[in-house]
C-alpha positions as CSV (number, residue, x, y, z in Angstrom):
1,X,-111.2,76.6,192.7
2,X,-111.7,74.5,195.9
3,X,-108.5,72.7,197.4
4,X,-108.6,70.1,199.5
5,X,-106.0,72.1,202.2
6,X,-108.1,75.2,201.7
7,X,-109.1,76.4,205.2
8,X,-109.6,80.4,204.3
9,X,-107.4,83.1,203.2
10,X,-104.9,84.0,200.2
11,X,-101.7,82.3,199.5
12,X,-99.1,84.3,197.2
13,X,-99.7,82.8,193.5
14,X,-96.2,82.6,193.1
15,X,-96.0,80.7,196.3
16,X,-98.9,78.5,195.3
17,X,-96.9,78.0,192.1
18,X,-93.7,76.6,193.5
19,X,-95.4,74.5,196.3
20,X,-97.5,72.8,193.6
21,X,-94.1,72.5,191.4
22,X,-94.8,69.6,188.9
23,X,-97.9,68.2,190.6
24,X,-100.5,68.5,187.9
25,X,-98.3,66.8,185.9
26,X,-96.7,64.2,187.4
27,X,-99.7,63.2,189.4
28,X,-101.3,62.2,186.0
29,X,-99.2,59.0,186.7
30,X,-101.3,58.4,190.0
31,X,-104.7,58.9,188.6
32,X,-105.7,55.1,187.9
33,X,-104.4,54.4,191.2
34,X,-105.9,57.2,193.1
35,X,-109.3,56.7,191.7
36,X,-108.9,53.1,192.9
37,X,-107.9,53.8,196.4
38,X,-111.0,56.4,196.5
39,X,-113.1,53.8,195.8
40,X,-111.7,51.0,198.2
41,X,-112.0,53.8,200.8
42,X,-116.0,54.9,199.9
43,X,-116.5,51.0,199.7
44,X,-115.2,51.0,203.4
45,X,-116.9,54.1,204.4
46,X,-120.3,52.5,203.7
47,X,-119.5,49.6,205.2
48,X,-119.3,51.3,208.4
49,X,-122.0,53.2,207.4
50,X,-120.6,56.7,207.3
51,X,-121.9,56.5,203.2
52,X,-125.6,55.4,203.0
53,X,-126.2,53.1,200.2
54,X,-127.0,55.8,198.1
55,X,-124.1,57.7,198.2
56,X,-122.5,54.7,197.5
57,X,-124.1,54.0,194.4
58,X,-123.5,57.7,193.4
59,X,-119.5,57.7,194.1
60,X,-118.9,54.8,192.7
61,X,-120.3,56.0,189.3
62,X,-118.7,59.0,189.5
63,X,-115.5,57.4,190.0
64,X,-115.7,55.1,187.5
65,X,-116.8,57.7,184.8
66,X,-114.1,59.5,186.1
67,X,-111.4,56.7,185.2
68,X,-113.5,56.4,181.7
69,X,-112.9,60.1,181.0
70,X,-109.3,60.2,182.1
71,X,-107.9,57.8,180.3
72,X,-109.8,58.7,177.0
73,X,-108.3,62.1,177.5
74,X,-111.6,64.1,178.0
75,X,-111.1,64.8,181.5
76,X,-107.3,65.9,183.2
77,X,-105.7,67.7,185.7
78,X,-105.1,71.4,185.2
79,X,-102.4,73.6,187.1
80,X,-105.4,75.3,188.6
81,X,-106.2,71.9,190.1
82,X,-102.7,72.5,192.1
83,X,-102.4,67.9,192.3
84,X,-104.8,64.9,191.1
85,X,-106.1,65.0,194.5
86,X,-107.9,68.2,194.6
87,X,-108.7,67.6,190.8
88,X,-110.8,64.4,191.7
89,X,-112.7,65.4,194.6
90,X,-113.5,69.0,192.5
91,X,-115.2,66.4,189.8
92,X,-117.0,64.3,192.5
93,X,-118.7,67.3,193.9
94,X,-119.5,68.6,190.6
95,X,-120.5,65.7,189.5
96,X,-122.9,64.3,193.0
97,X,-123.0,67.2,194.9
98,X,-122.4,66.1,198.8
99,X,-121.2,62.4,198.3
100,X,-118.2,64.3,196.6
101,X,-117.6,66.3,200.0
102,X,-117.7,63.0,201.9
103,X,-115.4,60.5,200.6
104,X,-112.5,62.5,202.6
105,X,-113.5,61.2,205.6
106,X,-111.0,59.3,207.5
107,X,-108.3,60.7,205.2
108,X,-105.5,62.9,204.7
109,X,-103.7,64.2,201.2
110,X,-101.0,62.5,202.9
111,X,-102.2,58.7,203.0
112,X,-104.0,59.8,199.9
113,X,-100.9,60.2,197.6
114,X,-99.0,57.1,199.6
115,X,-101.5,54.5,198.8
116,X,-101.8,55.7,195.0
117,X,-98.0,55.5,194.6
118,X,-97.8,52.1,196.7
119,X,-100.3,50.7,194.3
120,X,-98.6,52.1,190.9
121,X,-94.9,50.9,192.6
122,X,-96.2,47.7,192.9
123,X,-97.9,47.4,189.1
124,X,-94.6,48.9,187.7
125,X,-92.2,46.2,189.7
126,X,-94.4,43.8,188.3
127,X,-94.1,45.3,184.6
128,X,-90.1,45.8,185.1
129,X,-89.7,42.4,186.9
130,X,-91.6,40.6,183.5
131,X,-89.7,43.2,181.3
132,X,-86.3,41.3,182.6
133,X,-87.2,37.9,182.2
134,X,-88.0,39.0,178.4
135,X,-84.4,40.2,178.5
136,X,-83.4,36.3,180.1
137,X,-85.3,34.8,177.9
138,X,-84.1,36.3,174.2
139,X,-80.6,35.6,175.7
140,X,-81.4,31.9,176.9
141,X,-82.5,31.8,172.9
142,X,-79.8,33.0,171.6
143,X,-77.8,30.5,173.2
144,X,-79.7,28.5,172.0
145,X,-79.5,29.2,168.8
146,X,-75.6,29.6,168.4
147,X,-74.7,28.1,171.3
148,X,-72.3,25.7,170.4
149,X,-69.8,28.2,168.8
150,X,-66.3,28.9,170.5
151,X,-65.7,32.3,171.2
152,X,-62.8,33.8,173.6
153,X,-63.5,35.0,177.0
154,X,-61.7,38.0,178.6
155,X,-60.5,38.9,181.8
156,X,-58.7,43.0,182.1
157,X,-59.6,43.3,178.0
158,X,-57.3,40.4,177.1
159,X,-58.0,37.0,175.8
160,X,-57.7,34.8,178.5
161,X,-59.8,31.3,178.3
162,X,-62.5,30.1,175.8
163,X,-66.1,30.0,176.1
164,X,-69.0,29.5,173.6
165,X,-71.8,31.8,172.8
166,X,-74.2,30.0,175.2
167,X,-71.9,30.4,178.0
168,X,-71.8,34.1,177.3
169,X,-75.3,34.4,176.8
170,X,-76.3,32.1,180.0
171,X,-73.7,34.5,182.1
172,X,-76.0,37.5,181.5
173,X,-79.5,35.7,181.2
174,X,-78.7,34.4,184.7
175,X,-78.1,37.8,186.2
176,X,-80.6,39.1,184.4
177,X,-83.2,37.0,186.2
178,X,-81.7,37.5,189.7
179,X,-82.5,41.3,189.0
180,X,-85.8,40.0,187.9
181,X,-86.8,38.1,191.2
182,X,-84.8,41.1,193.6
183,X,-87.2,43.8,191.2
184,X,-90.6,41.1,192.9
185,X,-88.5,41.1,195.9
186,X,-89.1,44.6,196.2
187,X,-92.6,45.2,196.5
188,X,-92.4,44.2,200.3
189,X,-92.3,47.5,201.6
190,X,-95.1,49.0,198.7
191,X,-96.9,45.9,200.0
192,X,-98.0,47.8,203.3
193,X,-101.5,49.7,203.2
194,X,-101.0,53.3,204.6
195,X,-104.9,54.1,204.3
196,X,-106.1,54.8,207.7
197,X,-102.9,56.5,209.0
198,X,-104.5,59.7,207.8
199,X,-101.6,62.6,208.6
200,X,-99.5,60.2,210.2
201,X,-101.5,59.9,213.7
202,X,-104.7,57.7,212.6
203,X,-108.6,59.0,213.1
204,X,-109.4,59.4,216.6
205,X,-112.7,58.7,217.5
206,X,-113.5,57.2,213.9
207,X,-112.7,53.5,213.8
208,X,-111.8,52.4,210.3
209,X,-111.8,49.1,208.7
210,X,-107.8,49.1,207.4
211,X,-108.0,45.4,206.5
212,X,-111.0,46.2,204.4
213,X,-109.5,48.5,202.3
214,X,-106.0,46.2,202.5
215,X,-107.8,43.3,201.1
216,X,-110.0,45.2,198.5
217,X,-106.5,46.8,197.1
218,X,-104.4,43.5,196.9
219,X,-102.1,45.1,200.2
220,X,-100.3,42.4,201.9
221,X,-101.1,43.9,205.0
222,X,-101.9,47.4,207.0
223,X,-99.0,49.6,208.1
224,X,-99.1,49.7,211.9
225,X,-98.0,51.1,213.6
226,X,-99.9,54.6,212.0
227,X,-96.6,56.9,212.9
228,X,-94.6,54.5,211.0
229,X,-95.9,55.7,207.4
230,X,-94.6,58.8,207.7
231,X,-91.9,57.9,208.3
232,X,-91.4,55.4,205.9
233,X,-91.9,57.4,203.3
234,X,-89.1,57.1,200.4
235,X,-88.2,53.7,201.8
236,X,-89.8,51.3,199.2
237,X,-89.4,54.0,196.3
238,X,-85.7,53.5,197.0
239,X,-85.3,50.1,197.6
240,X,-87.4,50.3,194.1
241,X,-84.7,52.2,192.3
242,X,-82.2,50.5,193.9
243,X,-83.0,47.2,192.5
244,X,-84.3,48.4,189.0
245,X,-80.7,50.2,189.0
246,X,-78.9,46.9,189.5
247,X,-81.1,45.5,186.1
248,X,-79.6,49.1,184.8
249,X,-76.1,48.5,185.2
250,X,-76.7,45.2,183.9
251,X,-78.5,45.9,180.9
252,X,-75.9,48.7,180.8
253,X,-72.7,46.7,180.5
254,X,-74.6,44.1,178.5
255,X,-75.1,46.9,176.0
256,X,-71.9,47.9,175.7
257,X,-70.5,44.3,174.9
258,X,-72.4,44.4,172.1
259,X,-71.1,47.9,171.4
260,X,-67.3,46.9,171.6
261,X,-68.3,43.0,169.7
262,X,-69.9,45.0,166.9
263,X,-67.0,47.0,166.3
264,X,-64.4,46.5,163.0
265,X,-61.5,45.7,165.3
266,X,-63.6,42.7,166.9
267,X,-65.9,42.0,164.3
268,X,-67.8,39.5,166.5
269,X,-71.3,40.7,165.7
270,X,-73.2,42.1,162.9
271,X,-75.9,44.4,163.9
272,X,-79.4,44.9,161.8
273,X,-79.5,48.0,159.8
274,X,-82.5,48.6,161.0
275,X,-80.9,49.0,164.4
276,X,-78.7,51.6,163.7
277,X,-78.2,54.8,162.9
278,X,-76.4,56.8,159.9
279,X,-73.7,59.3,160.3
280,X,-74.7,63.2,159.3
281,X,-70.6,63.6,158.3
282,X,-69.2,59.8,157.5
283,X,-71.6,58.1,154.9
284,X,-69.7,54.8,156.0
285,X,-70.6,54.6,159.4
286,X,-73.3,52.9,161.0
287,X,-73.9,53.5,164.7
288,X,-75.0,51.4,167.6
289,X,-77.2,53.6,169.1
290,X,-79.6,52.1,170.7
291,X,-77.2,50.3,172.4
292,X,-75.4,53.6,173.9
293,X,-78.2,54.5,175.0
294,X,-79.1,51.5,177.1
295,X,-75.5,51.8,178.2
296,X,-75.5,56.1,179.1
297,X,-79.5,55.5,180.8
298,X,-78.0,53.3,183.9
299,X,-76.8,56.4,185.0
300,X,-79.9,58.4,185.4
301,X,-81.5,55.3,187.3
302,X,-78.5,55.5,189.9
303,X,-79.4,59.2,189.9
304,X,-82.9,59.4,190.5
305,X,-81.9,56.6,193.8
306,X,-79.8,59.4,195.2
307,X,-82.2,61.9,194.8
308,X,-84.7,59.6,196.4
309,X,-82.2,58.7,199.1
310,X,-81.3,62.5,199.9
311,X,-84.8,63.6,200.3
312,X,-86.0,62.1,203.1
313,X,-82.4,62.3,204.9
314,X,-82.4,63.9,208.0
315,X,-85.9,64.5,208.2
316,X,-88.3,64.1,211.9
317,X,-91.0,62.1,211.9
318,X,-93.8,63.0,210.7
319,X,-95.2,64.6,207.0
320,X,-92.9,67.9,205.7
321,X,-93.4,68.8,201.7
322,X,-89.8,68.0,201.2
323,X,-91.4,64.4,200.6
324,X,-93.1,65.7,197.4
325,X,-90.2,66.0,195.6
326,X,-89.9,62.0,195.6
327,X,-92.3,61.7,192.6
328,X,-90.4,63.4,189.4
329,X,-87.4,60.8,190.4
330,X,-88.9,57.6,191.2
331,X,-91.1,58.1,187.8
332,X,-88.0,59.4,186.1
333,X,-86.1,56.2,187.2
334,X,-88.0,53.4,186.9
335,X,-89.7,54.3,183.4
336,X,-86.2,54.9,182.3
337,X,-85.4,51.3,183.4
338,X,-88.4,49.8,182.2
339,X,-87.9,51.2,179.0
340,X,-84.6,50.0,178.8
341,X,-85.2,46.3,179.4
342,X,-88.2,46.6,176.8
343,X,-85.8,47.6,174.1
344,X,-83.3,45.3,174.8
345,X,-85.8,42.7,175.0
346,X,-87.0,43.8,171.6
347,X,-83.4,43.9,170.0
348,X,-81.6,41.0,171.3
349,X,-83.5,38.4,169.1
350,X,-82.2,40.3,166.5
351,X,-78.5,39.9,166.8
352,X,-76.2,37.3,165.9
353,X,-72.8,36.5,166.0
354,X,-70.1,36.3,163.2
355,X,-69.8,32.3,163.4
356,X,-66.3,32.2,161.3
357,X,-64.6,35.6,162.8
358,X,-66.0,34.0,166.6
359,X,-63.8,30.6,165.6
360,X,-60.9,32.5,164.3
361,X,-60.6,34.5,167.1
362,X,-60.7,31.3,169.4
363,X,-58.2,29.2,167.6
364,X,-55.3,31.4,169.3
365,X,-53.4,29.2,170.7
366,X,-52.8,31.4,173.7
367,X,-56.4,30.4,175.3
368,X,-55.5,26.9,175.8
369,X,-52.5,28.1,178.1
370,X,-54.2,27.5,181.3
371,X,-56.0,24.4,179.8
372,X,-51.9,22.9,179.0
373,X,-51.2,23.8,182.6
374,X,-53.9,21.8,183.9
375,X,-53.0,18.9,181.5
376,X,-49.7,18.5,183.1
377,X,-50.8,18.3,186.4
378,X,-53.4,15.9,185.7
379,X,-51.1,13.6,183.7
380,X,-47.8,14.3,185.2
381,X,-48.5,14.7,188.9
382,X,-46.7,18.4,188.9
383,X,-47.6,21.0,191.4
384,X,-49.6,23.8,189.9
385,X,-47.3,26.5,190.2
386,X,-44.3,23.9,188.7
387,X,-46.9,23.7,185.4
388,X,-47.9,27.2,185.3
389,X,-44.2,27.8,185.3
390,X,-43.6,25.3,182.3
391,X,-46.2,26.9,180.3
392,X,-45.2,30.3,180.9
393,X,-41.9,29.5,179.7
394,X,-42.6,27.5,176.8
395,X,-41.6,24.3,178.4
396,X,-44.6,21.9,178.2
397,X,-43.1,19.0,176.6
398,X,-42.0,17.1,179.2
399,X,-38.0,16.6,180.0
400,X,-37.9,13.5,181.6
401,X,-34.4,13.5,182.0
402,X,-34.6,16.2,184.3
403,X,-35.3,16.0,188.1
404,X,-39.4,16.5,188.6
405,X,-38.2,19.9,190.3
406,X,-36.9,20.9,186.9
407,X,-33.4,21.5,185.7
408,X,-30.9,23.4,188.7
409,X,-30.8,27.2,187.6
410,X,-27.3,28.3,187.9
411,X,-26.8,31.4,190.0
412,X,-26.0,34.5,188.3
413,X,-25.0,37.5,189.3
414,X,-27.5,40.4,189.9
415,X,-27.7,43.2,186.8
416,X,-26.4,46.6,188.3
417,X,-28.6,49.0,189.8
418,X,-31.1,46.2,189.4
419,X,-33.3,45.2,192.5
420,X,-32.1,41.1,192.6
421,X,-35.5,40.3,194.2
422,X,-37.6,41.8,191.4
């Protein structure tokens, strides 16, 4: 087995083995993506005519068969493969003979592997970004759909002023679509085309056509200058997770709401049974599940950002193998999110509040405390704090006979061992 780093001599197997770590897996991610690059980089290669025409012609077959056969399952990376890389040029030179040897020119594994992830960050903060305004948009119908009915809102876990359903539901469909346009947001830094910067120092004595290959991939631009890629790396992955963990904690909290609303002592919502799960002990319970889940799942998105973060912390410039481990979390973390926001998405036309046990619970007369308070300074003229003291003592029918300061308060004498300022 050829690899593409192979320059003569043994490496320990069990060394091999560690270095490669999860590669022939996780790279199965890339494939689609590297395959593309490949071919944006042969397309350039010819253009500049280090590919005659019919080496072309050959390597573009062979990488499109390729794509075919991978994502029909007849063709896949194997451990001997050590990454998708290696495992791609292998087939080209099988399959062409020396076109296959050619299409590294100009490149290293290192601007190899950035461009494919670069290109599959960007398609995946696309996917997550539509997944959250799914999310918005189920909870911008809900609204609409019970919108009108009072419900209490709650500040420390009390009941402290009303609101409907639709201003609950607009609360989280608007945050939900800020994380949707800061998830777009992100794909600034993925937007940069590292294809030409080769190991980190660019091709002397080879000029290469970066904008070429920036256009043909739907890059906003080359990386320049070529040192900077390197040292980039980790960058957009984390300002990646970093938003998507945002959505996370959102989707999170959202979740549990719905957890605590559902429950007997609220009785606010009645979930589907079909969205729940039994109890293997208590044949009366039903269980919100899914919902946990969402809630529990923010976590590993904050998670795989640390990991992301740590990495690359402390590291010189240039390309060290440290940078490999970036892969498992930034997959880890953003198919966790995206998964997430899919379900909820999927659920959340499905729920509905308990329209008589919402109105009960808002006709305590306690939520229109701060509403009285208002009232009397609107139609009396009293300072705020005057009012709020009214209220909060019971007092808000007006004594007109007393001064608009209120009655004088006859001194008394402090309570022993008693702070008098308290």
């Amino acid at each position: 087995m050829s690899r593409l780093w192979d320059a003569g001599g043994d490496l320990d197997p069990e060394v091999l083995q560690y270095t490669a770590g999860d590669d022939p897996v996780l790279d199965r991610e890339l494939m689609p993506w590297d395959i593309r690059a490949t071919r944006a980089h042969a397309r350039m290669l010819r253009s500049l005519g280090h590919l005659s025409e019919d080496e072309w012609v050959a390597l573009d077959g062979a990488l499109q068969e390729a794509l075919r056969d991978f994502q029909d399952g007849t063709w896949d990376i194997t451990p001997e493969d050590e990454d998708g890389h290696t495992a791609l040029e292998n087939r080209l030179v099988a399959r062409i003979g020396d076109p296959g040897k050619a299409v590294h020119l100009g490149r290293s594994r290192n601007d190899q592997v950035l461009a494919a992830l670069r290109l599959w960050l960007m398609d995946r903060l696309e996917a997550l970004g539509q997944a959250a305004d799914q999310v918005a948009e189920a909870l911008e119908e809900w609204g609409a759909r019970q919108g009108p009915v009072p419900m209490p809102g709650y500040t420390h876990g009390q009941r402290a002023m009303p609101q409907d359903v639709a201003l609950w539901t607009g609360g989280w469909a608007a945050e939900v679509r800020d994380d949707a346009e800061a998830i777009r947001l992100a794909r600034r830094r993925a937007a940069q085309n590292p294809l030409g910067s080769a190991a980190g120092y660019g091709v002397p004595g080879l000029p290469l056509d970066r904008e070429m290959t920036t256009r043909e991939l739907g890059f906003d631009r080359p990386q320049e200058p070529v040192t900077a890629v390197q040292i980039s790396r980790g960058k957009a992955e984390a300002e990646a997770l970093f938003q998507a963990t945002l959505l996370a904690r959102d989707l999170g909290r959202l979740a549990g709401e719905v957890c605590l609303f559902a429950t007997a002592e609220y009785g606010f919502l009645r979930l589907p049974e079909d969205l729940t799960t039994g109890s293997s002990m208590m044949p009366q319970k039903r269980n919100p599940d899914v919902f946990e889940r969402v809630r529990g799942r923010a976590a590993e998105a904050l998670a795989a950002l640390q990991e992301v973060l740590m990495i690359a912390w402390g590291l010189p410039s240039g390309y060290h193998r440290d940078l490999q481990g970036i892969k498992a979390p930034l997959f880890r973390g953003l198919h966790g999110v995206l998964a997430s926001a899919r379900v909820m998405a999927r659920v959340i036309p499905r729920l509905s509040f308990d329209e008589d046990r919402l109105r009960e619970a808002a006709a305590d007369p306690a939520l229109q405390a701060t509403a009285r308070v208002l009232d009397l300074v609107r139609t009396q003229g009293l300072p705020f704090r005057e009012a709020y003291r009214r209220v909060k003592g019971g007092q808000s029918p007006i004594d007109r006979s007393q001064p608009p300061g209120g009655p004088a308060e006859t001194p008394t004498e402090p309570t022993p061992g008693k702070d008098p300022s308290v």
